[in-house]
Each structure stands twice: as structure tokens, then as C-alpha cells.
PAPASE-507363 format. One record per residue (C-alpha): x, y, z; residue number from 1; residue in one letter. Coordinates in Angstrom, 3 decimals. Example, Ala and Ser with C-alpha at 12.3 -4.5 7.8 and 13.67 -1.06 7.14 Angstrom:
BEGIN
SITE / 12.300 / -4.500 / 7.800 / 1 / A
SITE / 13.670 / -1.060 / 7.140 / 2 / S
This chain:
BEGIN
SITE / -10.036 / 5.820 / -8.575 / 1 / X
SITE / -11.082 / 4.984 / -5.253 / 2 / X
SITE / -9.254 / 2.131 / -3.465 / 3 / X
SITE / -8.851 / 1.318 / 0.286 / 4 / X
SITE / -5.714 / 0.781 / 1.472 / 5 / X
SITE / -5.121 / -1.572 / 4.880 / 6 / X
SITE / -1.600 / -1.044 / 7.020 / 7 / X
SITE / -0.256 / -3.633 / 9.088 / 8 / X
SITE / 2.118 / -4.045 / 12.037 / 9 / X
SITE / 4.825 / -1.318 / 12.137 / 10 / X
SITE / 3.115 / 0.565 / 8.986 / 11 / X
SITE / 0.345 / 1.025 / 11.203 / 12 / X
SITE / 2.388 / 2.429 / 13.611 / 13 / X
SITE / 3.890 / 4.902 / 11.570 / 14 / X
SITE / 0.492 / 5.979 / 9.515 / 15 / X
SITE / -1.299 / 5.670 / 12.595 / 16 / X
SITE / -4.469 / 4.173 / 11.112 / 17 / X
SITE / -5.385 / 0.314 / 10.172 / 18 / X
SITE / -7.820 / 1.514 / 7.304 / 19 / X
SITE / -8.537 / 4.176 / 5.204 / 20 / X
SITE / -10.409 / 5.053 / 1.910 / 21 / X
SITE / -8.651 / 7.354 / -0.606 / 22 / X
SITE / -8.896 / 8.622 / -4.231 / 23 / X
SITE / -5.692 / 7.942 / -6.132 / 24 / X
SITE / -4.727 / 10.536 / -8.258 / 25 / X
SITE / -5.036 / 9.916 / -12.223 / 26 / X
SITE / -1.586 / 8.770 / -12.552 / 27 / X
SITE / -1.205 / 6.281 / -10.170 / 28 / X
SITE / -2.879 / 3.073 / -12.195 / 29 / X
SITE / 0.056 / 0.241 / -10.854 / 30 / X
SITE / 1.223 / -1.182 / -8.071 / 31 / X
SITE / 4.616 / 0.495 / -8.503 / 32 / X
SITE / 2.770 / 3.941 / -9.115 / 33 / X
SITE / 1.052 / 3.303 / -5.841 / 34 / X
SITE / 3.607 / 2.584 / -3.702 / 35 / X
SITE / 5.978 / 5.534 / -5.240 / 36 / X
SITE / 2.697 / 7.467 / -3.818 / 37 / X
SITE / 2.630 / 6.285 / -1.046 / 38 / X
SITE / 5.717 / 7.370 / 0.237 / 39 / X
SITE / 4.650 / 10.629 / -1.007 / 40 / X
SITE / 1.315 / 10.676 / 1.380 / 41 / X
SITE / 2.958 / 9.202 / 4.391 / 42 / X
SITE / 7.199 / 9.626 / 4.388 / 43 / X
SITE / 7.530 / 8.336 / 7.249 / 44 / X
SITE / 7.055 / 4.724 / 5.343 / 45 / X
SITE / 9.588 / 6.088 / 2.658 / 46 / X
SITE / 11.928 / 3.699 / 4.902 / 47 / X
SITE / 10.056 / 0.891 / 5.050 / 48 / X
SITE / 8.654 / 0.403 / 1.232 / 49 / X
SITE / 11.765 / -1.497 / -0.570 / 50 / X
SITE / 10.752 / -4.105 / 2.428 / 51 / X
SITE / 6.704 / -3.893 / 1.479 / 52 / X
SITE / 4.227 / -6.583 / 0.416 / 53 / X
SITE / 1.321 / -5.202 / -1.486 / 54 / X
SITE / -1.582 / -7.532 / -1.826 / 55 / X
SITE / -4.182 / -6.883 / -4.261 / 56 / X
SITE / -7.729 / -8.276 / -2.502 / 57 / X
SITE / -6.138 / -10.492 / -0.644 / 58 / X
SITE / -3.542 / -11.438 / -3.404 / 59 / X
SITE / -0.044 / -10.562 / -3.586 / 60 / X
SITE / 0.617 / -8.045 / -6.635 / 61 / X
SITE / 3.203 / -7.859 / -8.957 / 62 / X
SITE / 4.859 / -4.253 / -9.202 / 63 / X
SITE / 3.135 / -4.094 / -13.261 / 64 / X
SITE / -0.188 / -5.092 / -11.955 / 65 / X
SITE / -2.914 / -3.072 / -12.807 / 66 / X
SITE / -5.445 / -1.273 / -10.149 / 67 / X
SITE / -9.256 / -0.756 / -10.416 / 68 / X
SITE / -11.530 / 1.389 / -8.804 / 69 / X
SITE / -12.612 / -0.527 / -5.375 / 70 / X
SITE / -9.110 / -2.121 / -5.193 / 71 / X
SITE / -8.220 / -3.004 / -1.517 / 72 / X
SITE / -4.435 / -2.677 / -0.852 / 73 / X
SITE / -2.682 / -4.346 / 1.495 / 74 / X
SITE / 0.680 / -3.274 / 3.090 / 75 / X
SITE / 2.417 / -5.836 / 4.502 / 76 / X
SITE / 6.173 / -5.653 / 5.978 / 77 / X
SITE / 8.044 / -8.674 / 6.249 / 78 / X
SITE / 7.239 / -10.887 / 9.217 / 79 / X
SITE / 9.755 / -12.321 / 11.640 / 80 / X
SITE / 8.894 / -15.162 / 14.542 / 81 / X
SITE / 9.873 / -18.024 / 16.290 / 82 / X
């Protein structure tokens, strides 16, 4: 299925990109799938990912949740300010 996936702060960073489109292989149909994968594609967020918000367009998701083809998939680390 085809999903895009959007990094923020420090993710960004690391992938190097804000945005990309990308087929997910066949196995990955959860959140928790994806971000096992994702860790795969980039290690360098391997780190990072226990940390990880992934919104589901533009909704937080639940690690069971379910993607669809056209999904847009939000990494978000946590945010600190003051």
C-alpha cells in the first residue's frame, strides 16, 4: 500500500527529508508494523522510535491501528519548550 510518511524536527534531521511517498511492503498493515519498518528503512531513527508519535491523518494512532492505502503518517518526537 502506498502511504506518505511526514518527519518532523530531529527525525528530519536524521532522514534528511520532510516528505516522502513509499509503498509498504505486504506485511506491514499496523502502526506497530510500520514503525518496526521504519527503523529498518532509516536506522539511524532506530534510537529515536520508543520516543515517537505516529499520527494517522492528522490523528494520533494507536500501535493496533490499522493502515490504508493513501494513509499519511506522521512522525512526531516529543516536544520540549518554555
Amino acid at each position: 500500500m502506498a502511504v506518505t510518511l511526514l518527519y518532523f524536527a530531529v527525525l528530519r534531521d536524521l532522514v534528511g527529508i520532510h516528505e516522502e511517498r513509499v509503498q509498504l511492503p505486504n506485511h506491514v498493515t499496523t502502526v506497530a508494523h510500520f514503525i518496526v519498518w521504519i527503523g529498518t528503512r532509516y536506522p539511524s531513527l532506530t534510537p529515536h522510535l520508543s520516543a515517537v508519535r505516529v499520527a494517522r491523518n492528522e490523528t494520533f494512532a494507536q500501535a493496533d491501528e490499522q493502515l490504508s492505502s493513501g494513509d499519511i503518517l506522521a512522525l512526531i518526537p516529543p516536544v520540549a519548550g518554555g
